[in-house]
N, C-alpha and C positions, 0 to 999 in steps of 0.2 A: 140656349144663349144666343146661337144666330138667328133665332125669332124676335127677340128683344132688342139687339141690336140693326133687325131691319126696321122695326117698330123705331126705334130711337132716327137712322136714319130717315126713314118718312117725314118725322118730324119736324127734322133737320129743315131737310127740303120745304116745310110748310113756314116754319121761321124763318128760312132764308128770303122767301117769295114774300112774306112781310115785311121784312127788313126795308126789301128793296123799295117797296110800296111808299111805306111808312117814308126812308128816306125823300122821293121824289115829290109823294103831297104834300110834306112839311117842309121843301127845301132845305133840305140838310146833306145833302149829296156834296155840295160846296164847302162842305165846314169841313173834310179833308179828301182830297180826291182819290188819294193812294187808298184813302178804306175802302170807299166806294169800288173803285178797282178791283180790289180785296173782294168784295162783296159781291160786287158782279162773277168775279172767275170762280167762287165758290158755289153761287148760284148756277152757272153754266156745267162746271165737273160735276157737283150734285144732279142736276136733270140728264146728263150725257149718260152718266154711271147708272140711274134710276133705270132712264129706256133703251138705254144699250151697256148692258152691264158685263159684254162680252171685251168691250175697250176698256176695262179698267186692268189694266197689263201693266207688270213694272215698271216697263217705259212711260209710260201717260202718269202712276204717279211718282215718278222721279221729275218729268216737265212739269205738273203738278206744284210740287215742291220746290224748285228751283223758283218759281213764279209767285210764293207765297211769301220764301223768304226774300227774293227782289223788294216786294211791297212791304215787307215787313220795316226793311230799312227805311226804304222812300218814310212810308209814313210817321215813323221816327224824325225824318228830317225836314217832313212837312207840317207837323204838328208844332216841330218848336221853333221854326221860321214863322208860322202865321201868331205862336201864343208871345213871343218875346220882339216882334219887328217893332212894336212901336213904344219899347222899350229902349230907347237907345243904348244907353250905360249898361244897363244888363246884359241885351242884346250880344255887344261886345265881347262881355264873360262870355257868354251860353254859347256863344257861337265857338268861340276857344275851348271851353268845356266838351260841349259836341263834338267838336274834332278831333280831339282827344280819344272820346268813347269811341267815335266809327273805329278810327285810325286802328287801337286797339282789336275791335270788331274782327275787322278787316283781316286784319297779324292773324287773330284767331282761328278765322274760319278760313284762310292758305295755309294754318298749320296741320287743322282737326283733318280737313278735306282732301280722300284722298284725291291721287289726281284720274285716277280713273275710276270715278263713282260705278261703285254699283249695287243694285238694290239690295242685297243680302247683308250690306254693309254700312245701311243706312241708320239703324241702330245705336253704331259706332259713332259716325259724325253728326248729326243729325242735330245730337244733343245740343252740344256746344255751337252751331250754329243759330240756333233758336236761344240758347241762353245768350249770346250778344247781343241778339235783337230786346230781349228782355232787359236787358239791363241797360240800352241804350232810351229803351221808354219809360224805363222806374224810373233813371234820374232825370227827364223830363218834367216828368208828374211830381219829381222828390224837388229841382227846383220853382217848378210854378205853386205848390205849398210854401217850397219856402222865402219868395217874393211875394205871394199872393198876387199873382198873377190872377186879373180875371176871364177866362176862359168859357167859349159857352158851353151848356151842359150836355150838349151831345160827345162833345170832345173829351168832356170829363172822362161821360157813362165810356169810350172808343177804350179809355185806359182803366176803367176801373173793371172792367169785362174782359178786356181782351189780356190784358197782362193774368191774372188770376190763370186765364185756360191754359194760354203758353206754358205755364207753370206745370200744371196736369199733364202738356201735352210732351215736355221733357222729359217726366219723372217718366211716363208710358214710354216714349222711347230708348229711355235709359235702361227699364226693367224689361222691354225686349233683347238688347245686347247683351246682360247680363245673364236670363234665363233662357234665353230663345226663342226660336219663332212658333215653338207649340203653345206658349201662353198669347199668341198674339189675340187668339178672337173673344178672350175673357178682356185684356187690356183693352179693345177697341171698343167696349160694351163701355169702360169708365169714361176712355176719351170721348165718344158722341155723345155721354151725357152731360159731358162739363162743357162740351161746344154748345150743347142745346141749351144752357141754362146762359151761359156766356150771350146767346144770339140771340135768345128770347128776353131777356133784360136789355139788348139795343134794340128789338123791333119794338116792345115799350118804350124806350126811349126816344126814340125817332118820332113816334106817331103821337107822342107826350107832347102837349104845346107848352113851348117855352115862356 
């Protein structure tokens, strides 16, 4: 199992270095900068961990993860600032709506959160921090369906990819708290596959001409 899951991380690392490709020749790096961000610090921890696999220590991924789910928000609030701003009237709503969801969010993750994180106990809050951010991007994507908002289709593929893994990547962290950290290196085998299939459906998308 940890042959296949280094095999899945390799991968990883070869779709992320596409990604990033893909974004920059297509100019799609601007169509939300928080992904890109995203993308870059994924790119960077994946190559750090690859050739110095001695710094992946709890601390590096708790900073790790602090810094994913930073971005994760941001680009919740980037995506439906640029898909609804020239919406006015809607705008309005969305913007109230959103505020709502963070605000919510927010409540959330100072309640799940404890105050002195620490890695063995990431399992526990982890979840519920990542299902805010989830549920702050479904009802993005749920109201730009239901406006028909037209958005371009990289921004689409950013929600129709990334929300699916988030998904995966709760239910793994949920069933780590639940059973322990001895099933962790079977879980980690599900989670980089449903990253890799997630990333490699946006590095097609990226390098896709619109």
């Amino acid at each position: 199992m940890a042959d296949l899951h280094r095999v899945l991380f390799l991968l990883s690392v070869g779709l992320l270095s596409a990604l990033c490709a893909g974004m920059i020749r297509r100019g799609k790096a601007a169509r939300s900068v928080t992904f890109s961000l995203y993308i870059g610090a994924a790119t960077v921890f994946s190559l750090l961990y690859l050739f110095f696999p001695g710094s992946y220590t709890p601390e590096a991924f708790m900073i790790k993860q602090g810094i994913y789910d930073s971005l994760l928000f941001g680009m919740a609030l980037e995506i439906s600032y640029k898909a609804f701003r020239a919406f006015h009237g809607i705008a309005a709503q969305v913007r109230g709506l959103l505020a709502s969801a963070v605000t919510i969010s927010t409540v959330m993750i100072f309640a799940l959160t404890p105050a002195n994180q620490e890695y063995a106990d990431i399992g526990r809050y982890q979840p519920g921090i990542t299902t805010a951010g989830i549920w702050c991007l479904a009802f993005i994507a749920m109201l730009i369906v239901w406006y028909q908002i037209p958005v371009p289709s990289f921004t689409r593929a950013i929600l129709l990819a990334y929300i699916p893994y988030l998904v995966v990547f709760v239910i793994v962290m949920d069933l780590v708290a639940r059973l322990g950290w001895g099933v962790v290196q079977n879980l980690n085998v599900l989670n980089v596959a449903a990253y890799d299939l997630a990333i490699g459906y946006l590095a097609y998308a990226a390098w896709r001409k619109d």
